[in-house]
Residue, then its C-alpha position, 0 to 999 in steps of 0.5 A: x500500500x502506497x500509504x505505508x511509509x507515511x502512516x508509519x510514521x504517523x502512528x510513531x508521532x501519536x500517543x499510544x491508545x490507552x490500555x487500561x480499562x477505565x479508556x477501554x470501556x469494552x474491555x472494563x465490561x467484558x473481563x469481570x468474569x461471567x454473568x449469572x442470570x435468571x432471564x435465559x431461556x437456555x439453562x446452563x448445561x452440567x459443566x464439562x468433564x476436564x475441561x479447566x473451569x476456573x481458568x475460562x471463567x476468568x477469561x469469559x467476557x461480559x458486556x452490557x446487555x444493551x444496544x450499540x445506538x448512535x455510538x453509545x450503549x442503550x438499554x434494551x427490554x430483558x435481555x436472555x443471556x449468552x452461553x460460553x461455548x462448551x461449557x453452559x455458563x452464562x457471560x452476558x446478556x442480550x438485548x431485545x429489538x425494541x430499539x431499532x427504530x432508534x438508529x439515525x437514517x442519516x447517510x455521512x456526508x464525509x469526503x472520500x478522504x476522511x472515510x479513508x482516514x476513520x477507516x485506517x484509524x479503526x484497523x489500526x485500533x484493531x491490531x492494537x487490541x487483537x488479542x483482547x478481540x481473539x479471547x472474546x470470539x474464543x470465549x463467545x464462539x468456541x474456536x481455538x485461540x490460535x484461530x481466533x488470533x488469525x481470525x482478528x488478522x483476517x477481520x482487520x484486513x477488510x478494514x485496511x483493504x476499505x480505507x485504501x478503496x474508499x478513495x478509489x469510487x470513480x464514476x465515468x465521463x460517456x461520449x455522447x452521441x450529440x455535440x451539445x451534451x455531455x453524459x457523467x456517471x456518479x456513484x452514491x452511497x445507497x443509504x442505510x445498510x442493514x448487515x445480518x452476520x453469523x456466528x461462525x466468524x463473528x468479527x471478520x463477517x462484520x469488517x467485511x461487510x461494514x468496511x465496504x459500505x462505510x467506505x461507500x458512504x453508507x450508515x450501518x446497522x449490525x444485526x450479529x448472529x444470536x449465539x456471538x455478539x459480543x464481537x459486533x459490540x467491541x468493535x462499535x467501542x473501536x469505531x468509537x475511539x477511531x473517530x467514526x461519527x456516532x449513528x454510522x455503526x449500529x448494533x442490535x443483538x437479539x435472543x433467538x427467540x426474537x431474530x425473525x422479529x428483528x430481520x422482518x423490521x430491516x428487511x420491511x423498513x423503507x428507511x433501510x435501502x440495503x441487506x447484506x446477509x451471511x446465513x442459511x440458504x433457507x433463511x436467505x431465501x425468507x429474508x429475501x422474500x421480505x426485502x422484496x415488499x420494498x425492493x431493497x438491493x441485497x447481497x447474500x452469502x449463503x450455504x456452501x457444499x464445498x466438493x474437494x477433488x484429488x486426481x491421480x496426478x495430484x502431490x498425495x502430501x499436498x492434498x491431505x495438507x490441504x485437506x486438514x485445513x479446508x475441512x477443520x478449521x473451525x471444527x468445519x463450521x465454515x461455509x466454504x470448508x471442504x463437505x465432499x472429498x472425491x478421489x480418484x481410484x488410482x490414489x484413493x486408497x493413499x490418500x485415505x490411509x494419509x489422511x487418517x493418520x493426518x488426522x489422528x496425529x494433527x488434530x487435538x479437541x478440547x478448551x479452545x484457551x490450551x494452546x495445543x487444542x486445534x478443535x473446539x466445540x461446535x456451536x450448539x448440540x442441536x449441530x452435534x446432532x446432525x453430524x451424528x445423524x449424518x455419520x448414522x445415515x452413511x453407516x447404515x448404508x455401508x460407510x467406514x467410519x475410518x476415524x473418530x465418528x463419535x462425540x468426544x468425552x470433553x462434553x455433548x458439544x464436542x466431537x471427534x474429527x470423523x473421516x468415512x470411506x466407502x461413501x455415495x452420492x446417496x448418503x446425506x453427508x454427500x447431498x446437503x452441508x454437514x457444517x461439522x468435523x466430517x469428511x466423507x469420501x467418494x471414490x471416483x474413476x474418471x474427470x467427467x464423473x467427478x465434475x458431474x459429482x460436484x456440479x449436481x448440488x444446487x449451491x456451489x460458492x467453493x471448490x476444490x482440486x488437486x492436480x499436477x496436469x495442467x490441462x486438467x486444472x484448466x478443464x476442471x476450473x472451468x468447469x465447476x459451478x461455483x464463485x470461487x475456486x481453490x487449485x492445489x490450495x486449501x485456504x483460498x479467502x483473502x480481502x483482496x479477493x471477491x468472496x461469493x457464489x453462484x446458484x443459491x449459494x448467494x447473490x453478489x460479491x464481498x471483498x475486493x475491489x468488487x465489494x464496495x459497489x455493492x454499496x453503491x448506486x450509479x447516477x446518470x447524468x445528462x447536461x445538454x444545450x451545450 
């Protein structure tokens, strides 16, 4: 980045951010330990066995219990309580949506540069509080510490990336067909955004939706996922003390039980002109139905059922390595982790015995604070269901269960990384997204039959290939139905790089220089008598 050098030596001349709590608002709220309270529907679960209780207490975050409004904290009705991962005890409330109606509609009318300018400042706050950020997303979402730290990294590079791209919103000068006119093309901000982010990356889903829209010129409210909002929270205390204006960050954490209430207001709102959703397909599909009544624009991420393809011609150290990754990070709760692996007959039975022990040798479950854990838990127990059931299906229809395939002793939301052979396309690990530590594998025998295979879902946003022959990544990249595609790599999500997919995996594109029209309308304009 060109503005390297001089923002260097702009952070050298200024003060350090304070760091004690009473400067930090966010972090005084959120390090008292957690909060008891008798408002959850949720009832806490028994602890679980060997887990370091008193340890994690002390690390559990708990903030207020109200909005994020105008740039500061307001009360909401009761509030049900949040439950750290793992474990079922309370760390902090939630607020109701009663205060919705309160966010300003009010677009900032700021110059390129100081949008620029507030958004480099944010990230640089950002980076100076990673780790405080990287133990409440460990703490709220479960995640291993070590990915929680690279998830703050990832989060603060869409902050960057926006600040620079905030200056670059060109419009255009047409040639016009007469000689006294003269045609100009703007681009304006459309308005109010209402963002809706999941849980599974509670800070970077935020960064890389908000720094585009502010970069744009838009004011946004945050609707963070039910089970994660802490996250949203402390970063509205950041974009506070970087200088944003109060009312263009806003957030709105909800119970479960009232987030359909909350997504109908954003969504019917007229005052609100755009959606940005990362979710469920199924859920997408009903919030588009409501954005409809008042034809919002709207950008969705939604399901993914990622195939993961390894050719005989592929490097077998290579495809497990990315295998490992693509597939359990995050416990496999990422939307474009690797759901299906195929693999070509020639090299299944290698690549399957290397992975097993890849597995076994690499893979470690338990508090997300040990340094040595690699698998957290997985959100709730209704998700431990499904990959129970999925493993069941596969079994009783002639899967292996080569390893794991079973809950871990740690506690109900734990489980073991599972990998299966002798799977089909009949089998419902094979046919929706499992969005947990199962890799199921297919064994195939020629190119056609494993595009075929990977192009029958009806989502495609990622997709995954191992092969030495060139020709063949030609082919096979063309080929596959998705928005995003990974060559003989496992992590393919960068801020530089437009994130998205096609069919109902979701409808625009995030990141990138692509990612800021998202939040733009184009405005034509025609001087004549010239």
């Amino acid at each position: 980045r060109r503005a390297g050098c001089a923002g260097r030596a702009r952070r050298a001349a200024r003060p350090a951010a304070p760091r004690c709590s009473c400067c930090h608002p966010w972090r005084r709220h959120l390090w008292n330990g957690p909060v008891q309270t008798e408002a959850s529907p949720r009832a806490p679960s028994q602890p679980q066995r060997g887990m370091r209780e008193a340890a994690l207490c002390q690390r559990s975050p708990s903030p207020h219990t109200g909005l994020f409004i105008g740039g500061r904290r307001e009360p909401a009705g009761a509030a049900p309580s949040r439950v750290t991962q793992g474990r079922g005890k309370m760390v902090a409330g939630r607020g109701s949506p009663g205060a919705v109606g309160a966010v300003g509609s009010a677009v900032p009318a700021s110059a390129l540069q100081e949008r620029s300018a507030l958004l480099r400042r944010w990230y640089e706050l950002v980076m100076e509080s990673q780790d405080e950020l990287a133990r409440i997303i460990t703490a709220e979402n479960g995640k291993p510490l070590k990915e929680a730290q690279g998830e703050v990294l990832y989060s603060a590079s869409f902050l960057e990336w926006f600040a620079e791209e905030a200056r670059r919103v060109y419009g255009d000068i047409i040639p016009a067909s007469g000689k006294d006119r003269r045609i100009l093309v703007l681009k304006q901000p459309v308005g109010v955004a209402a963002v809706i982010t999941p849980w599974n990356f509670p800070s970077a889903m935020i960064t890389r939706k908000v720094g585009a829209a502010l970069a744009a010129g838009c004011t946004v409210v945050v609707k963070p996922a039910e089970d994660t909002p802490l996250s949203a929270l402390a970063l509205g205390e950041l974009a506070n003390q970087a200088g944003i204006p109060a009312g263009v960050y806003n957030v709105v954490p909800c119970s479960r039980q009232q987030a359909p209430a909350v997504g109908e207001v954003l969504c019917t709102d007229p005052s609100v002109a755009k959606i940005s959703f990362t979710g469920s397909t199924a859920t997408g599909k009903i919030l588009l139905k409501l954005a409809a009544g008042t034809v919002k624009r709207v950008s969705m991420e939604l399901g993914g059922h990622a195939p993961f393809i390894v050719f005989d011609s592929a490097n077998v150290d290579r495809a497990v390595a990315g295998a490992l990754v693509s597939k359990y990070r995050n416990t496999g709760q990422t939307c474009v982790c690797a759901n299906r692996f195929l693999v070509q007959k020639g090299i299944h039975d290698k690549f399957v015995e290397k992975f097993a022990k890849a597995i076994e040798r690499e893979l470690h479950v338990g508090n997300g604070f040990d340094a040595k854990t690699t698998q957290g838990p997985l959100i709730n127990e209704k998700a431990v269901e499904k990959v129970e059931r999925h493993i069941s299906d596969a079994v009783s229809q002639g899967a292996s269960i080569v390893t794991g395939g079973k809950r871990h002793s740690l506690g109900k939301n734990f489980f073991e990384p599972t990998l299966l052979s002798n799977v089909t396309t009949k089998m419902l690990c094979t046919q929706e997204e499992t969005f947990g530590p199962l890799a199921p594998v297919i064994k195939f025998e020629t190119e056609e039959e494993a595009v075929a295979i990977a192009n029958a879902a009806n989502v495609g946003l990622a997709g995954y290939f191992y092969s030495e022959d060139p020709a063949q990544i030609w082919r096979v990249a063309e080929q596959l139905e998705v928005g995003m595609v990974g060559v003989n790599e496992g992590i393919i999500s960068s801020a530089e790089s437009p994130f998205g997919g096609v069919k109902e995996s979701g409808l625009g594109r995030e990141g990138s220089k692509y990612g800021i029209d998202e939040y733009l309308e184009i405005k034509y304009i025609c001087f004549g008598g010239l």
